[in-house]
C-alpha positions, 0 to 999 in steps of 0.5 A: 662641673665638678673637681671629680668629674674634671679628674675623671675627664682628665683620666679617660682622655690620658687613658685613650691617648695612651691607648691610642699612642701605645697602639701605633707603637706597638705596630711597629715593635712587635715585627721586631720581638715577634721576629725575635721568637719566630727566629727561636721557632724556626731554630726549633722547628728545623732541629724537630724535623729531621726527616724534612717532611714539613720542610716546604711549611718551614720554607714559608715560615721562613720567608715570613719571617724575612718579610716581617723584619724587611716590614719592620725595618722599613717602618722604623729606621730611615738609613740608619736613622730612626723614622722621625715618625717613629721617634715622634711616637716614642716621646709621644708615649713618654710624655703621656706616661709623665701626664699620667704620673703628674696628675694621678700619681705612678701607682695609677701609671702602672695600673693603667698600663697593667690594664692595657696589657690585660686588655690585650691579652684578652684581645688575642684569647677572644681572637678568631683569625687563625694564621 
């Protein structure tokens, strides 16, 4: 085989692995930043109805949110200390990252990351649940 075709092995296995890792990390994070927002919305949702006509739906929304964060805490922390699981996949994500930088540099780190996001994004545009 030859050197750019071992390179461009190299890329895509790193690039799946931080897809990959990033995936299951992300399961985890986004009860907490999610969580985060709906706590704003459901702030904002309570001071727009003043009538209490949608009082019953903000009920909903608000045991929802309750549940994510029971969710999420359970997936992450241990007690007080974080899930060994959960830590394992945190230094799992740096090292891929640093994989990434020592063999294509950190131009390609960030290029690969935008990607990922974009990817993402357009997952969720594509989308076809409705919650």
């Amino acid at each position: 085989m030859i050197e750019k075709d071992l390179k461009n092995l190299k890329k895509r296995y790193l690039i799946w692995f931080y897809k990959v890792t990033k995936d299951e990390l992300d399961r985890i994070e986004r009860k907490f930043t999610q969580a985060g927002l709906d706590r704003f919305i459901l702030k904002e949702l309570k001071s727009l109805d003043k009538a209490g006509h949608a009082a019953g739906k903000i009920k909903e929304f608000e045991d929802y949110i309750a549940s994510k964060e029971k969710d999420g805490l359970a997936l992450k922390y241990e007690g007080k200390d974080l899930k060994p699981e959960y830590y394992f996949l945190s230094i799992k994500l740096l090292a891929i990252e640093k994989a990434i930088r020592k063999e294509f540099g950190p131009r390609e780190l960030a290029g690969i990351k935008a990607s990922y996001e974009k990817e993402m994004i357009k997952r969720i545009l594509k989308s076809t649940e409705h919650k």
